[in-house]
C-alpha positions in Angstrom: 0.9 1.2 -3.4 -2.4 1.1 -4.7 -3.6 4.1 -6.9 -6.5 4.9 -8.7 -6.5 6.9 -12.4 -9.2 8.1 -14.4 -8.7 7.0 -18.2 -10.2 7.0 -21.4 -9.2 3.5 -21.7 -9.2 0.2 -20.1 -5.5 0.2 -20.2 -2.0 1.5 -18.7 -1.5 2.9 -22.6 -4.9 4.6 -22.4 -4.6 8.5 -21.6 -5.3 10.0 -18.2 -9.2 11.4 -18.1 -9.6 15.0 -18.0 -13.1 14.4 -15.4 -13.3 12.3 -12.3 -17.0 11.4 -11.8 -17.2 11.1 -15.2 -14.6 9.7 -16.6 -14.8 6.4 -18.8 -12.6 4.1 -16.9 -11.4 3.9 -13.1 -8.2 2.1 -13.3 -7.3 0.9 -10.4 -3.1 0.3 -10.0 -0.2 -1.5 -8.0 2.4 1.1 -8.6 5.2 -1.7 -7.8 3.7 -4.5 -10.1 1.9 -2.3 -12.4 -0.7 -4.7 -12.0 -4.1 -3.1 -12.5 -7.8 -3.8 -12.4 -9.8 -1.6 -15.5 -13.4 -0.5 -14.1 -16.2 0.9 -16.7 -17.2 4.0 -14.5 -20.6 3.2 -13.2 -21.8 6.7 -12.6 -20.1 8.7 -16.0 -24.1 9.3 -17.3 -25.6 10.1 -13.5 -28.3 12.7 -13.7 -26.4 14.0 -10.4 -24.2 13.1 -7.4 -21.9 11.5 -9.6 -19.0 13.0 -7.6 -19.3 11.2 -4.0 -20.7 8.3 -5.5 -17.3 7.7 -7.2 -15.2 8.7 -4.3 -16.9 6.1 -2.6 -16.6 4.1 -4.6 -13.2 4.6 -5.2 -12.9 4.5 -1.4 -14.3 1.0 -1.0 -11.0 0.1 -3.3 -8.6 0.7 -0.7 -6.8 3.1 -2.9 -4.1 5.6 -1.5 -4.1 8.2 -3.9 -6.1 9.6 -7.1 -4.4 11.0 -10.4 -6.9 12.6 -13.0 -7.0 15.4 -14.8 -9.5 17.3 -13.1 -12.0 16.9 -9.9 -14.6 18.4 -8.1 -14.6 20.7 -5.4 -17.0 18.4 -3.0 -15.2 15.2 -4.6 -12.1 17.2 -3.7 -13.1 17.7 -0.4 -14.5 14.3 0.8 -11.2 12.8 -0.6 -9.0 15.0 1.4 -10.7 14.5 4.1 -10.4 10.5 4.1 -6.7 11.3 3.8 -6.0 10.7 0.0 -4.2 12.5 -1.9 -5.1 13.9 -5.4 -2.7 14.1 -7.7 -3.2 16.5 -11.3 -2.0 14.9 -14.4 -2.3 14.3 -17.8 -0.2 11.7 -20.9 -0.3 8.0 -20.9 -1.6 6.1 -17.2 1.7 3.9 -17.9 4.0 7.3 -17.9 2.2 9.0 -14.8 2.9 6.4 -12.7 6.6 6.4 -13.4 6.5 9.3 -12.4 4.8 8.7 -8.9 
């Protein structure tokens, strides 16, 4: 399964991100290979909007469900509504997806 997690790092060791649209890295996972792409977030410093853009482009991923610390209620929203599921949680990237 393919999952995105916001991090502070551009790595599994790196700790979950407290923020979505803002968080430093998108790190996008294969939960059975732990095989994983690291992605600067593009929209962290947007003046606004920052929220849909990066569900979008989370969405353009192909990702089935988001872990992060914290989201927005219209990031929320448009994420539920595309059918992924947002997961709450906080340690190591590596140690939340055992946990999956």
């Amino acid at each position: 399964m393919k999952v995105c997690v916001t991090a502070d790092g551009d790595n599994l060791e790196a700790q979950v991100d407290s923020r979505f649209a803002r968080c430093n890295y998108f790190l996008f996972v294969d939960t059975e290979t732990l095989k994983y792409e690291a992605v600067k977030n593009p929209f962290k410093d947007a003046d606004h909007g920052a929220g849909p853009q990066a569900v979008q482009f989370v969405l353009d991923r192909g990702v089935e469900k988001i872990i992060t610390g914290n989201i927005g209620p219209k990031a929320e929203m448009i994420l539920k509504s595309a059918g992924i599921e947002v997961i709450f949680g906080s340690g190591k990237v590596k140690d939340v997806i055992k946990n999956l």
